[in-house]
VMD Tcl script that draws the C-alpha trace (Angstrom):
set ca {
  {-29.86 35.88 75.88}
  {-29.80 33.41 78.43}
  {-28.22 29.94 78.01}
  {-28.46 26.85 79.54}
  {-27.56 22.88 79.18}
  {-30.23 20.50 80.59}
  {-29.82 16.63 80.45}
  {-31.13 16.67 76.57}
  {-31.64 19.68 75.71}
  {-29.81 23.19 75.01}
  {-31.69 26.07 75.73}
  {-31.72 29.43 74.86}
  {-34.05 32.00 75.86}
  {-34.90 35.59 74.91}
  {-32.86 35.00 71.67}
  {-32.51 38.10 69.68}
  {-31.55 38.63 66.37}
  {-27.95 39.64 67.06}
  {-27.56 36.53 68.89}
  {-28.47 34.19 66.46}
  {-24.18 33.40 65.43}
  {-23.13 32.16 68.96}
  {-26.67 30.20 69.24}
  {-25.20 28.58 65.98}
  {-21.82 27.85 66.78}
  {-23.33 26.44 69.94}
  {-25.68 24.14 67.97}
  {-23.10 23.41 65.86}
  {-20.50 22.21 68.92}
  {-23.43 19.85 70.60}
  {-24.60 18.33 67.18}
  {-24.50 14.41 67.63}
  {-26.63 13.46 64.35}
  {-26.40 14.43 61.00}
  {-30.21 14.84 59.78}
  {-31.49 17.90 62.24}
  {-34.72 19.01 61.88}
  {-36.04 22.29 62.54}
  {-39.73 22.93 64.20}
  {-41.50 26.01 63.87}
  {-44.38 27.82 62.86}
  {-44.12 29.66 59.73}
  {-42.39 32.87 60.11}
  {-40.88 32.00 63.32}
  {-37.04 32.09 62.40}
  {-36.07 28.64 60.49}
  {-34.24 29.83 57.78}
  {-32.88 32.62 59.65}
  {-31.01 30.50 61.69}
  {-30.29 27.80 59.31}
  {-28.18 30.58 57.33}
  {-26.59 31.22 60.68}
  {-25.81 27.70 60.72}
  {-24.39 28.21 57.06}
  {-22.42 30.76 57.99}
  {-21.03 28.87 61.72}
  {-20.02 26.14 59.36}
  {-17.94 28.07 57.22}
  {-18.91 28.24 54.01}
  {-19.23 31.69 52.33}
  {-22.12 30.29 50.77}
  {-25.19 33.29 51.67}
  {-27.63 31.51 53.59}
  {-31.25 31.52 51.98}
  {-34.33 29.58 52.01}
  {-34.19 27.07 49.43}
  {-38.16 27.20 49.35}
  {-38.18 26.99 45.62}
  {-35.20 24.93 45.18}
  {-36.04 22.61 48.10}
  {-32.47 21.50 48.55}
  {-29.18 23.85 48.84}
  {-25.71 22.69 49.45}
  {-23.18 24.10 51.42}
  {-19.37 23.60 51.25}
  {-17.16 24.40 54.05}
  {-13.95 23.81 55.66}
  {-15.54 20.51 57.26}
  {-17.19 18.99 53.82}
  {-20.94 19.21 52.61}
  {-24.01 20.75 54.53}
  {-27.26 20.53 53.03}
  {-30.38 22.89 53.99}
  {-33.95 21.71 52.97}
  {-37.13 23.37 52.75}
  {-39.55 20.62 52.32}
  {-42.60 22.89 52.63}
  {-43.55 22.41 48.85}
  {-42.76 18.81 48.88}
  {-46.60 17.27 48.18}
  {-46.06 13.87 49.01}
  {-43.36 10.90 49.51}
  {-42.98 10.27 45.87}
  {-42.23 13.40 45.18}
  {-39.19 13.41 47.96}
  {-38.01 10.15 46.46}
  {-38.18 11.58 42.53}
  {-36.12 14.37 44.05}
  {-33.17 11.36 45.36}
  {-34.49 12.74 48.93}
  {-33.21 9.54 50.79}
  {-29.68 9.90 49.68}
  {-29.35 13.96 51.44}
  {-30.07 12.19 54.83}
  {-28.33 8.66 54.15}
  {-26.04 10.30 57.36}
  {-22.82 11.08 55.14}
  {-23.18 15.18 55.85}
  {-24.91 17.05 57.80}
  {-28.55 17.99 56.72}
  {-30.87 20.87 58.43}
  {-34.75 20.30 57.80}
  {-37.24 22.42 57.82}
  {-40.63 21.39 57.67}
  {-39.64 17.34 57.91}
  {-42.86 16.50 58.76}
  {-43.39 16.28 54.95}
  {-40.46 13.48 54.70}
  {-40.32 12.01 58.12}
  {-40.90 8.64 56.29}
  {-37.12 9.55 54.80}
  {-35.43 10.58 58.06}
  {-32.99 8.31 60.42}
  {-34.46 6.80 63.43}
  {-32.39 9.40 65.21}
  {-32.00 13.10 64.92}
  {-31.38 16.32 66.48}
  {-34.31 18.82 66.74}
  {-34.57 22.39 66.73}
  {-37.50 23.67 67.81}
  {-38.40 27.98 68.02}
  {-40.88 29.65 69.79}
  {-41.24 33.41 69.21}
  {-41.38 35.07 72.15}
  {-42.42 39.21 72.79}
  {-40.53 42.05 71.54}
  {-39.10 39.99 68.16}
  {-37.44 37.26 70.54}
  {-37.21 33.78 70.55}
  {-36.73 30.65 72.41}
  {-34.67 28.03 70.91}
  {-34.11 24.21 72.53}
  {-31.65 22.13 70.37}
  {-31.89 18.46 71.37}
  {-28.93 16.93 69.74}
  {-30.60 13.33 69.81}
  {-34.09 12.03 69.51}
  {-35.85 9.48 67.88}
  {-37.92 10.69 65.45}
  {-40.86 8.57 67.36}
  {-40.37 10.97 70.04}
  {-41.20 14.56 68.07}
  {-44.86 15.79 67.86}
  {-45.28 16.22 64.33}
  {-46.97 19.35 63.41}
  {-48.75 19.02 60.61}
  {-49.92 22.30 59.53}
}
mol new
graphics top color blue
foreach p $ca { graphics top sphere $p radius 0.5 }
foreach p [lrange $ca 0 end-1] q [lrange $ca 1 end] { graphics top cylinder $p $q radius 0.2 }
display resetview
């Protein structure tokens, strides 16, 4: 794996599998905003490394995707850390019958996958994850610790 700091943005390249904890303690470290969203393509490593993040936290929670339960909490040494799969999330009333705008109301940390579904909910800043799989079952990974959510290109698959 290769690693490198640009002026916003964290990179790591040829990311394999057994990398994945020191890419999340790394991510961890750097985080400047609570609401982080992850962008990917299905099946490109999301919830992989949001149970890395899980697990860099400290909670002995098993990472998982919360795909059917849409929201799972966390609890570690530092507090509360909520993982979200809004994939299955149809529309913005059905994020606000869920209470979605009080997970990113900036009190803990919150990792988002697919957030394209409730960018309506999300702070005006965040950090982003975004994954590109690479050959050979690796993956590039930038982490930019603050953006505006103006600035990402949604992907609306």
């Amino acid at each position: 794996m290769q690693f490198s700091k640009q002026n916003s943005c964290i990179q790591f390249l040829d990311v394999a599998l057994a990398d994945l904890p020191e890419v999340a303690r790394k991510i961890l470290e750097a985080q400047k905003c609570a609401v982080n969203v992850l962008d990917a393509p299905m099946g490109s490593g999301k919830t992989t490394l949001c149970a890395e993040l899980v697990k860099a936290w400290g909670s002995e929670d098993a990472g998982s995707s919360p795909t059917f339960a849409l929201i799972e909490e966390h609890s570690g040494p530092q507090g509360t850390l909520y993982h979200v799969d809004a994939y299955r999330i149809e529309d913005e009333d059905e994020a606000y019958g869920l209470g979605f705008e009080e997970y990113v109301d900036e009190s803990y940390p919150v990792w988002i996958e697919w957030a394209e579904r409730v960018q309506s909910f999300l702070p005006y800043t965040v950090g982003r994850v975004v994954i590109t799989a690479q050959e050979n079952s690796l993956r590039n990974i930038l982490f930019y610790p603050e953006v505006t959510t103006a600035e990402i290109p949604w992907n609306h698959e």
